[in-house]
C-alpha positions as CSV (number, residue, x, y, z in Angstrom):
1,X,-34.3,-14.7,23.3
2,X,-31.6,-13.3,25.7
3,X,-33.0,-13.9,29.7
4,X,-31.8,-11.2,32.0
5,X,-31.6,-11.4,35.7
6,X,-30.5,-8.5,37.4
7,X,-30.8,-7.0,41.1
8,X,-31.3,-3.1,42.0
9,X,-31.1,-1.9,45.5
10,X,-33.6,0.5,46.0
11,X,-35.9,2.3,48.5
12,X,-38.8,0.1,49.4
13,X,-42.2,0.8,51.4
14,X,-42.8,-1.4,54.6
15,X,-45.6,-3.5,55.3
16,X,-45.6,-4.2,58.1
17,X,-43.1,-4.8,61.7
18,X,-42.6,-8.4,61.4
19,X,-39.3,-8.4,64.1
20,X,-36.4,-7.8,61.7
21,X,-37.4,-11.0,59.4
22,X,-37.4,-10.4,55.6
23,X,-40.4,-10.4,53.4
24,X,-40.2,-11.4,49.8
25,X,-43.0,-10.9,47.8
26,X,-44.0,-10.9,43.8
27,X,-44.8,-7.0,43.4
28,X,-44.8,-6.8,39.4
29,X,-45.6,-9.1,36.7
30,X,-45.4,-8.2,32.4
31,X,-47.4,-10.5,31.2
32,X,-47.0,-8.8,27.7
33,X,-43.3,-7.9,27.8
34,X,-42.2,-4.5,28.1
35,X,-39.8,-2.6,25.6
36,X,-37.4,-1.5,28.6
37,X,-36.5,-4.8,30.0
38,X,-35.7,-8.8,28.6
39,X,-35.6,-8.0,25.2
40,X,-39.6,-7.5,25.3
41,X,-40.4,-11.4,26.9
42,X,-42.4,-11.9,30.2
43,X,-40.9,-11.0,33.1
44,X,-41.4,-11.1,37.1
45,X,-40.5,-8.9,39.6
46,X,-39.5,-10.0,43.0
47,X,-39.1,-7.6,46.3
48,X,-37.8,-8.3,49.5
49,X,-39.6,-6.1,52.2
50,X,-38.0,-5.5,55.3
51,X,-39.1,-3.6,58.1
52,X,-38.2,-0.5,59.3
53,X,-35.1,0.0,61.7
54,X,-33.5,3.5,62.2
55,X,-30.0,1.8,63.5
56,X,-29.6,0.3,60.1
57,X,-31.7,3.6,57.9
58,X,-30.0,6.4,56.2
59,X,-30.7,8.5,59.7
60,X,-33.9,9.9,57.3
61,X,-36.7,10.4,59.4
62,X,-40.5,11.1,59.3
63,X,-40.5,14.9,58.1
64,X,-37.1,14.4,56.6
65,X,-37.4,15.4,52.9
66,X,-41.0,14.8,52.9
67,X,-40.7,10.6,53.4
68,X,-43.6,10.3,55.5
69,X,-43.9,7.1,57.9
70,X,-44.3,4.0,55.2
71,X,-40.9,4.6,53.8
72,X,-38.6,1.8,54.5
73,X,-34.4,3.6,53.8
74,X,-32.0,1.5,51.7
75,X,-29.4,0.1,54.6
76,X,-26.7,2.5,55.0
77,X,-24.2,-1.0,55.6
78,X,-24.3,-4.0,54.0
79,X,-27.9,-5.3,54.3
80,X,-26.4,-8.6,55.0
81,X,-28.9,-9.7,57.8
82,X,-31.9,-9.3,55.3
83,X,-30.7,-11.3,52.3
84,X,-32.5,-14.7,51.8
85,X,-31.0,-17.5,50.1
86,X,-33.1,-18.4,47.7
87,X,-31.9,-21.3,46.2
88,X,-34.9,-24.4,46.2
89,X,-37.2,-21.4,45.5
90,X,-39.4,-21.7,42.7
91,X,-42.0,-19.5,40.7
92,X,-44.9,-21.3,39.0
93,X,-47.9,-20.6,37.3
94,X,-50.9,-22.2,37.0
95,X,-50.6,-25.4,36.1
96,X,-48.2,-25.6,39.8
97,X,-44.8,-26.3,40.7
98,X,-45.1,-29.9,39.2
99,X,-45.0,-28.8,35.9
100,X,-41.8,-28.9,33.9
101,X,-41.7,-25.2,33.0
102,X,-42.1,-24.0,36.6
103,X,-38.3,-22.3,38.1
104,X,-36.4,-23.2,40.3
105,X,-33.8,-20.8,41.5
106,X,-30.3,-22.1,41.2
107,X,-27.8,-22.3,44.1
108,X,-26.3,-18.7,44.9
109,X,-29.5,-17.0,43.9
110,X,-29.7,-14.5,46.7
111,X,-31.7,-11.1,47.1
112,X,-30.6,-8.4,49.6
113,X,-33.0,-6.7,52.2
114,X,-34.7,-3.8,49.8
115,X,-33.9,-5.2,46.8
116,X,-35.5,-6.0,43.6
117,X,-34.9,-9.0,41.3
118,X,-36.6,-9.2,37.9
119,X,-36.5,-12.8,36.1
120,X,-37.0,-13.1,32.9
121,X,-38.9,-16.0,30.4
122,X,-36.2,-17.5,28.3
123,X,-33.0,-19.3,28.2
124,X,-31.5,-18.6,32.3
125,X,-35.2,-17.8,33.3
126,X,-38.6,-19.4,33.4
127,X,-40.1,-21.2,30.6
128,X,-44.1,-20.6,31.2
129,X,-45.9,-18.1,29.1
130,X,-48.1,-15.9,31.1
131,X,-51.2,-15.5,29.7
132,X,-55.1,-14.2,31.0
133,X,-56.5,-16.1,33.8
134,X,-52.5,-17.1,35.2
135,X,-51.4,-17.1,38.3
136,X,-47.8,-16.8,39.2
137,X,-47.4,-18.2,42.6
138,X,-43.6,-18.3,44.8
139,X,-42.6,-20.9,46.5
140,X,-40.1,-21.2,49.2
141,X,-37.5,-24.2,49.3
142,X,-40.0,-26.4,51.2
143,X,-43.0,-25.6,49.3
144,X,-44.7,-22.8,51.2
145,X,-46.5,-20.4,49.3
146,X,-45.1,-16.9,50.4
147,X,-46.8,-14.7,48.0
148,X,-49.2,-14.7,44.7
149,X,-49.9,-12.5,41.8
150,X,-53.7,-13.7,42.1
151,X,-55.4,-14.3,39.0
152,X,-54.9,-11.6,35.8
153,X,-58.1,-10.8,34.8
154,X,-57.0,-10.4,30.9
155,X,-53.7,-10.1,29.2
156,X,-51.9,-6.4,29.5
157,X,-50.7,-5.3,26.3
158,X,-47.6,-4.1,25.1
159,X,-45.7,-1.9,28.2
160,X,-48.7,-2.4,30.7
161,X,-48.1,-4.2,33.6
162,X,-49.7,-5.9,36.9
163,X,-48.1,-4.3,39.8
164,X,-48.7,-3.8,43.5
165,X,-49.9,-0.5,44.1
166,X,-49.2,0.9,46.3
167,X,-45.9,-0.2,45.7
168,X,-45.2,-3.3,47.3
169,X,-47.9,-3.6,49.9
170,X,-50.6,-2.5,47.7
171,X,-53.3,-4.7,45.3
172,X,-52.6,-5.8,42.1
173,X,-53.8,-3.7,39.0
174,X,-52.7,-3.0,35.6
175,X,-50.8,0.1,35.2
176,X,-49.7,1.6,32.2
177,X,-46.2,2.6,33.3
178,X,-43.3,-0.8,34.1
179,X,-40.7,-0.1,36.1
180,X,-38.8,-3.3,36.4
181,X,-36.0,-2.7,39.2
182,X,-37.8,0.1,40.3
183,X,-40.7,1.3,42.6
184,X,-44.5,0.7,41.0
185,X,-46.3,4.1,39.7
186,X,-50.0,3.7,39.0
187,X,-51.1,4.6,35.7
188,X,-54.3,4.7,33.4
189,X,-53.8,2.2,31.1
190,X,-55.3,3.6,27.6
191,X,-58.5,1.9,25.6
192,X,-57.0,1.3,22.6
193,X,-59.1,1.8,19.8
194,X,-61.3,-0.8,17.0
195,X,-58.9,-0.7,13.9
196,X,-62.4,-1.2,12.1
197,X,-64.4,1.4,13.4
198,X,-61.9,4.0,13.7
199,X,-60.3,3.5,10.2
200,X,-61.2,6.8,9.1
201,X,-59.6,8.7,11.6
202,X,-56.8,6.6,12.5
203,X,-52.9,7.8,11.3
204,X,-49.5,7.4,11.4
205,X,-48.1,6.4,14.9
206,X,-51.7,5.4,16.0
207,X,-52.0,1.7,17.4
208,X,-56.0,0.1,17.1
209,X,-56.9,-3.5,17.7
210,X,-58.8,-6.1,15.9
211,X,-59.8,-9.4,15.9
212,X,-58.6,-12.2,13.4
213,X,-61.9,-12.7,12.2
214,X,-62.6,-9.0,11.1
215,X,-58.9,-8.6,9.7
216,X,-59.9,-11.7,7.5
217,X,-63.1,-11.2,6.2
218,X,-64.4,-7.7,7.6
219,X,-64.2,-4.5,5.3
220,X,-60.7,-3.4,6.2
221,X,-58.6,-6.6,5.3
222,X,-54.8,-7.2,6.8
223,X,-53.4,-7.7,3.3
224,X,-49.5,-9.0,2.7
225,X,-46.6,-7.4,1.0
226,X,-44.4,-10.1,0.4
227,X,-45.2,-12.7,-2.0
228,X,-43.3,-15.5,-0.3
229,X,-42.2,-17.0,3.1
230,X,-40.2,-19.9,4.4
231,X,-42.5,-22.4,4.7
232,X,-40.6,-24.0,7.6
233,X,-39.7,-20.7,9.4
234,X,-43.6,-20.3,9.7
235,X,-44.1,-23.7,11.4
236,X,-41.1,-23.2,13.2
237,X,-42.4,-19.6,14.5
238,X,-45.5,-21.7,15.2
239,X,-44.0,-24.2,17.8
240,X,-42.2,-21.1,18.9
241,X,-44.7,-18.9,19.8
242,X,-48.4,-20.0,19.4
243,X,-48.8,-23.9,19.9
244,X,-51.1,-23.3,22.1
245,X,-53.6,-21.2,22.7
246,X,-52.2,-19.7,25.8
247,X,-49.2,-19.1,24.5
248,X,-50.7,-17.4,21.5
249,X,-52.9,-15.2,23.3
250,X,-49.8,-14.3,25.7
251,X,-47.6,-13.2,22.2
252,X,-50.3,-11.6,20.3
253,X,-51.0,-8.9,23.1
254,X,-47.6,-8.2,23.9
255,X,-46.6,-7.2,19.8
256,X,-47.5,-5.2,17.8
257,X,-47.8,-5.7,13.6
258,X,-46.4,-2.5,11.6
259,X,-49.5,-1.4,8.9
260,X,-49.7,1.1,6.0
261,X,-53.4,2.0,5.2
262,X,-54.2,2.2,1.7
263,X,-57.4,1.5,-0.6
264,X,-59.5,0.8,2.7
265,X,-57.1,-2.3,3.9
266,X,-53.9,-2.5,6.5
267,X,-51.1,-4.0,4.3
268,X,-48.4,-5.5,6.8
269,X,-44.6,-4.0,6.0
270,X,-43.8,-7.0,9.0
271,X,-43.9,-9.8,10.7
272,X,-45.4,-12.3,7.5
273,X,-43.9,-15.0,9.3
274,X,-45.7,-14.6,12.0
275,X,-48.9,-13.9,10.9
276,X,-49.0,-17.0,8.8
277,X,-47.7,-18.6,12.1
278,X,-50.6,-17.6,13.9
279,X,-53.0,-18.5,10.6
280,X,-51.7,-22.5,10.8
281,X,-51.9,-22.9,14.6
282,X,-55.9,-22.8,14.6
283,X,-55.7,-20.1,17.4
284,X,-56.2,-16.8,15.2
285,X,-59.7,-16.7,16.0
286,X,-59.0,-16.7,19.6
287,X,-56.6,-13.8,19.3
288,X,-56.6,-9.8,18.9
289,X,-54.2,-8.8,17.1
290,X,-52.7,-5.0,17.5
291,X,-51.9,-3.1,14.9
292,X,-50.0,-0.3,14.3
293,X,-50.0,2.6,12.1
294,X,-46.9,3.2,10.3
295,X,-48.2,5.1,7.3
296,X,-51.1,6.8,5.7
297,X,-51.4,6.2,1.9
298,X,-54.8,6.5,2.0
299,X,-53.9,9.5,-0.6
300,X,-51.8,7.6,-2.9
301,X,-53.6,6.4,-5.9
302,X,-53.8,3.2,-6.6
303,X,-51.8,2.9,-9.6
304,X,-49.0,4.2,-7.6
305,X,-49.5,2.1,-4.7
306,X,-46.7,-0.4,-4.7
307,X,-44.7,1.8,-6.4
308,X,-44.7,3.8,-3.1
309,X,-44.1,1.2,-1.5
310,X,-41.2,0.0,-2.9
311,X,-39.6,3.3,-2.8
312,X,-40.2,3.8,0.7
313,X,-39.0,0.6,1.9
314,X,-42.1,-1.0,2.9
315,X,-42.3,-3.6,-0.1
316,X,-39.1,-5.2,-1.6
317,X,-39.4,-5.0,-5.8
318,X,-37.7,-8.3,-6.3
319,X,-38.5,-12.4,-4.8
320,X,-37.7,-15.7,-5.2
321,X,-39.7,-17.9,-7.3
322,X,-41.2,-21.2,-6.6
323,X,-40.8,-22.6,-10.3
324,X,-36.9,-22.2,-9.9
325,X,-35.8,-22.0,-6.5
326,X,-32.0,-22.0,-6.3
327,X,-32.5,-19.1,-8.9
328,X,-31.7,-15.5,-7.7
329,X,-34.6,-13.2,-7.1
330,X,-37.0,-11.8,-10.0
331,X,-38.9,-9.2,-10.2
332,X,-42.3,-9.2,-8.2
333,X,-46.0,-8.9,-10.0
334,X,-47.8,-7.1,-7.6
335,X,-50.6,-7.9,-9.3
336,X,-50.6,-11.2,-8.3
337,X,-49.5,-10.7,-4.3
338,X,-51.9,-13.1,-1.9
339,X,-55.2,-12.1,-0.9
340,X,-55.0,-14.2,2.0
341,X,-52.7,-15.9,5.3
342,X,-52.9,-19.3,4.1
343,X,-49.6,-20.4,4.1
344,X,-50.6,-22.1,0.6
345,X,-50.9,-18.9,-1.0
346,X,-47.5,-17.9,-0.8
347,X,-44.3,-19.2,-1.9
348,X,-41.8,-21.3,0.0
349,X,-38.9,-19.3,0.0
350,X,-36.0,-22.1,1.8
351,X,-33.5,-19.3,1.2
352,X,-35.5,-17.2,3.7
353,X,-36.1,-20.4,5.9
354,X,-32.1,-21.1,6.0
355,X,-32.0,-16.7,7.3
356,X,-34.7,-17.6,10.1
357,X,-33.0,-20.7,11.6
358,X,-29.2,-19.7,10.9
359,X,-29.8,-16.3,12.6
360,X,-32.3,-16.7,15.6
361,X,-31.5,-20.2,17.4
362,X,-30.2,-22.3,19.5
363,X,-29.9,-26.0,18.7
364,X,-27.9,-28.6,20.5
365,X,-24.8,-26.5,21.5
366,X,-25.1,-24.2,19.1
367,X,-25.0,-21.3,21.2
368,X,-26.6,-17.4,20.2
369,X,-23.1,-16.3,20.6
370,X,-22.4,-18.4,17.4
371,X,-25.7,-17.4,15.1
372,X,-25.4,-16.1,11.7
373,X,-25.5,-12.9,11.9
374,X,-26.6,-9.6,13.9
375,X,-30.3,-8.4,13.2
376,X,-28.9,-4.7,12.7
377,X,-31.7,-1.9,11.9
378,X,-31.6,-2.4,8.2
379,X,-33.9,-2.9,5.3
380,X,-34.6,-6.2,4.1
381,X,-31.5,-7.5,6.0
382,X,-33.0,-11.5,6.1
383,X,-33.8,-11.5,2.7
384,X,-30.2,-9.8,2.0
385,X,-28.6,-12.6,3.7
386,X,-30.7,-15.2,2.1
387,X,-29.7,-13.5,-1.4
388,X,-25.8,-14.7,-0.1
389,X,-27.0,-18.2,0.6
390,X,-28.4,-18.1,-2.6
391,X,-25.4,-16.8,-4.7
392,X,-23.0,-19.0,-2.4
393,X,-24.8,-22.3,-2.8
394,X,-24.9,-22.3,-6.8
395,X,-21.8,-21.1,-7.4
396,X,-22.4,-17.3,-8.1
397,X,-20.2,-16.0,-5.5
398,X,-16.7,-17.4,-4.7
399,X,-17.4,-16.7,-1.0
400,X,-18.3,-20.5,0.6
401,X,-15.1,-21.0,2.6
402,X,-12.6,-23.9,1.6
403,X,-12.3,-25.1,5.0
404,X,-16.3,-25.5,5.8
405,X,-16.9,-29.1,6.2
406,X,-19.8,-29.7,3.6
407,X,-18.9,-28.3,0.1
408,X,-21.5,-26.0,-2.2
409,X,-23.0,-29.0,-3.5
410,X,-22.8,-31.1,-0.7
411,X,-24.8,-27.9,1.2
412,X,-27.5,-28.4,-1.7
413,X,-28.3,-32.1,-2.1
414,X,-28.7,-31.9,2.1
415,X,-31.1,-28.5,1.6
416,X,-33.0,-30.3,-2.0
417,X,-33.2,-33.3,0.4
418,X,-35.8,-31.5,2.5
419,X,-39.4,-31.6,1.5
420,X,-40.7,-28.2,-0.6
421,X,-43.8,-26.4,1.0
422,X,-43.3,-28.4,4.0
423,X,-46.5,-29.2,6.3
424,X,-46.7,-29.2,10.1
425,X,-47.0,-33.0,9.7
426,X,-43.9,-34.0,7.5
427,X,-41.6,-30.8,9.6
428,X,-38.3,-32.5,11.2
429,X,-37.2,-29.6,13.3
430,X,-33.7,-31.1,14.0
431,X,-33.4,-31.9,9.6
432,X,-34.0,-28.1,8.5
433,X,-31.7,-27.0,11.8
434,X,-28.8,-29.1,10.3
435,X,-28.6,-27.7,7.6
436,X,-28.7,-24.1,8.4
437,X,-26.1,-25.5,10.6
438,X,-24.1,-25.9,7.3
439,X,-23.9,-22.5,6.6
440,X,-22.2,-20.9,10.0
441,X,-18.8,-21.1,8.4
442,X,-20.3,-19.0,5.5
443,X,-21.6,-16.8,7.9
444,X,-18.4,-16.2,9.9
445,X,-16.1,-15.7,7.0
446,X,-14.8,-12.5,7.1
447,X,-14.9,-12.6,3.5
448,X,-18.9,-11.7,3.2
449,X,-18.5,-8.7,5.6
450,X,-19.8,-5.7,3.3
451,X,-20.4,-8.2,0.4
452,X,-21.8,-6.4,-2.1
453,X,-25.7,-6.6,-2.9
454,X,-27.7,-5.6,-6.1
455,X,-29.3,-2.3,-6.3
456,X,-32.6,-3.5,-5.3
457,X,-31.6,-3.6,-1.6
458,X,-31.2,-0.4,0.0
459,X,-28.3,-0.7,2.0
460,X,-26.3,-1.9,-1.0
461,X,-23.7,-3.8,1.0
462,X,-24.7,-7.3,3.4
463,X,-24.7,-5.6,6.7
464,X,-24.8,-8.0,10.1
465,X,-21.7,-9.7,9.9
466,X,-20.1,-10.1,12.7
467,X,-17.1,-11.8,14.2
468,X,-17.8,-14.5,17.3
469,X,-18.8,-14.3,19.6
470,X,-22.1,-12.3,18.1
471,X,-22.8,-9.2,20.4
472,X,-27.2,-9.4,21.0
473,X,-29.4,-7.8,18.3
474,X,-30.1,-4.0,18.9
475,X,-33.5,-2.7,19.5
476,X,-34.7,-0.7,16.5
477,X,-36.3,2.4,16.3
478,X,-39.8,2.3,14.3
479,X,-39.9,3.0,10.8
480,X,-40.7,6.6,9.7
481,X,-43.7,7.6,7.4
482,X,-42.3,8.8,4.0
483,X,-43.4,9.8,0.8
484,X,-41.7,9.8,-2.8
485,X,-41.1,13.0,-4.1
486,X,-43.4,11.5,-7.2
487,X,-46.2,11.6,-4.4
488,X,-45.2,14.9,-2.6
């Protein structure tokens, strides 16, 4: 996940005349992530308060423009005798500034008088999760506490926040409105809705939530649409996101899980690998998840059900199959799709696997810049990529470069080397890494850009290739409700 740091100057309120010193304080925290800044991961915002002093204001005065007396003007020169150094600063969280997660600002970190500075959590940023209950906490370079978030009192949700309001000199509250290098704006923050109670009225675009336990064994089931998953992506997404149950609660309330509702059920059209993620980490029932309404098919007959699917581009017609792995895809029986998340019930697709850690990692210099390929806004585009590993591998495709350093076979007997339907207890993160590894020069060769897919994909062509350095993934707009004209 791509950390951003950046710094806005802006107009900021005053809290108080404090003789010209600067004021730093934490003034917004997503402990959900927010859609509009670091790529939807945690983030902090940090505001230096200064007080007010016409010889270094704009010359706007009380009654000028309607300011009022609180309003503290952006410094018409350089600002230079407000900045603070904040190098030996750190941010913790609960578990304190002993812990090895906790940040530390690196040397040149600085943040002007009326600035703003978000951090993000990821690589450059902090590495604690947020979750209900935390505290964030900043430190100065000798240990002082200058400011704290207090406790959250529950986790926000996807784009609500916990922000001084009034802006920077006010309490903390969740508001339903983040404005990450920008002033704080109070807003209601929306009950959301019981997915079970309000099935009957729910529809497309709605969002409900729900706990595991209901989704599982309630009368409106979470159902799956994909017959198989990487086994080791799952435990991988696991370790990622949900080992414990902190860091579970922090993900599940700051994503949402796409849903068509059909036959009194939610069948997921995303996110398999983390749902059987969350199943295997023995947190679900701990967690709410939040689901969200991409279709109705409530109308759509049963017989035609997955036929709708399919044609819509919520369900993928063909799969791999367990009994003959390095085989291309088959055609899926629907009738036999899992009833359930445990990870058993599905089948280990390593092809899949070999997409997940190729594409979305970074493993002992292998930087993001140098991943597979680009997650563009298509269909299907992992299991498009995994369909070239496939055809590479065994020789059904002429595209595995001459110059990569393991050949086609060598690739294989390291990849058959690797257990099948592999457990949390026999997964060697660094093994499956690799040998995904193994595959960058496939990915890179010019060669597969466009390489043509079979008819059962809807792009047609292998979009995502890219050459290196790899620009960041785009953010994709939600999928639209359709219908075939079969239906309609």
């Amino acid at each position: 996940m791509k950390a951003v740091t950046f710094v806005l100057a802006t107009l900021v309120q005053s809290s108080s005349a404090d003789g010209g010193k600067p004021k730093l304080v934490i003034n917004e925290v997503s402990d959900a992530g927010t859609s509009n800044a670091c790529d939807s991961a945690d983030w902090i915002e940090l505001l230096n308060i200064r007080p007010r002093d016409d010889d270094l204001s704009t010359g706007l005065g009380v009654g000028d423009g309607g300011c009022g007396d609180d309003l503290l003007h952006a410094n018409s020169k350089d600002g230079g005798s407000f900045t603070i150094d904040l190098e030996g600063y750190m941010l913790c969280d609960s578990k304190g500034c002993a812990d090895k997660k906790a940040y530390t600002f690196p040397k040149g970190s600085e943040i002007k008088g009326s600035a703003r500075m978000v951090i993000c959590r990821g690589d450059g940023g902090f590495d604690f999760g947020i979750g209900g209950d935390d505290t964030v906490t900043l430190h100065d370079n000798t240990g002082k506490i200058l400011d704290t978030s207090g406790a959250l009192p529950d986790n926000g949700g996807p784009e609500v926040v916990w922000a001084r309001i009034p802006d920077g000199t006010g309490n903390f509250k969740y508001t339903a409105k983040a404005t990450p290098g920008a002033p704080n704006v109070d807003k209601e923050v929306p009950v959301s809705a019981d997915c079970s109670s309000s099935y009957s009225t729910l529809e497309a675009g709605d969002t409900c939530q729900i706990s595991w336990a209901s989704l599982t064994t309630g009368s409106h089931r979470l159902l799956p649409t994909e017959s198989s998953v990487g086994h080791a992506w799952v435990i991988r997404q696991m370790y990622d996101d949900f080992e414990t149950e902190k860091d579970a609660t922090s993900w599940m309330t700051s994503h949402e899980f796409p849903v068509v509702l059909h036959n009194g059920n939610f069948y997921l059209t995303d996110r398999h690998h983390h749902t059987v993620a969350l199943a295997i980490s023995g947190h679900a029932e701990k967690t709410t998840m939040i689901l969200k309404v991409v279709c109705d098919y409530r109308s759509v007959p049963v017989a035609n059900f997955w036929d709708e699917m399919v044609a819509n581009n919520y369900a993928l017609a063909y799969d791999w199959s367990d009994d003959a792995p390095e085989a291309l895809p088959g055609l899926v029986d629907f009738s036999k799709m899992p009833t359930s998340w445990d990870m058993a019930a599905f089948g280990d697709n390593q092809w899949r696997s070999m997409a997940g850690f190729s594409s979305n990692d970074k493993w002992d210099g292998w930087a993001a810049e140098e991943r597979c390929y680009i997650q563009k806004c298509e269909y299907f585009i992992d299991f498009a990529w995994a369909y070239l590993f496939t055809e590479a591998a065994t020789g059904k495709n002429s595209k595995w470069p001459a110059g990569a350093s393991k050949s086609p076979e060598q690739f294989l007997a390291m990849l058959r080397a690797l257990p099948r339907k592999p457990t949390i207890q026999d997964y060697d993160a660094k093994a499956w890494h690799d040998v995904a590894r193994e595959l960058l020069p496939l990915c890179h060769n010019p060669a597969v850009e466009n390489h043509p897919l079979p008819e059962f994909f809807p792009s047609g062509v292998l979009k995502g290739w890219s050459a290196l350095p790899l620009a960041g993934d785009p953010d994709c707009a939600p999928q639209q409700c359709g219908f075939s004209n079969m239906i309609v």
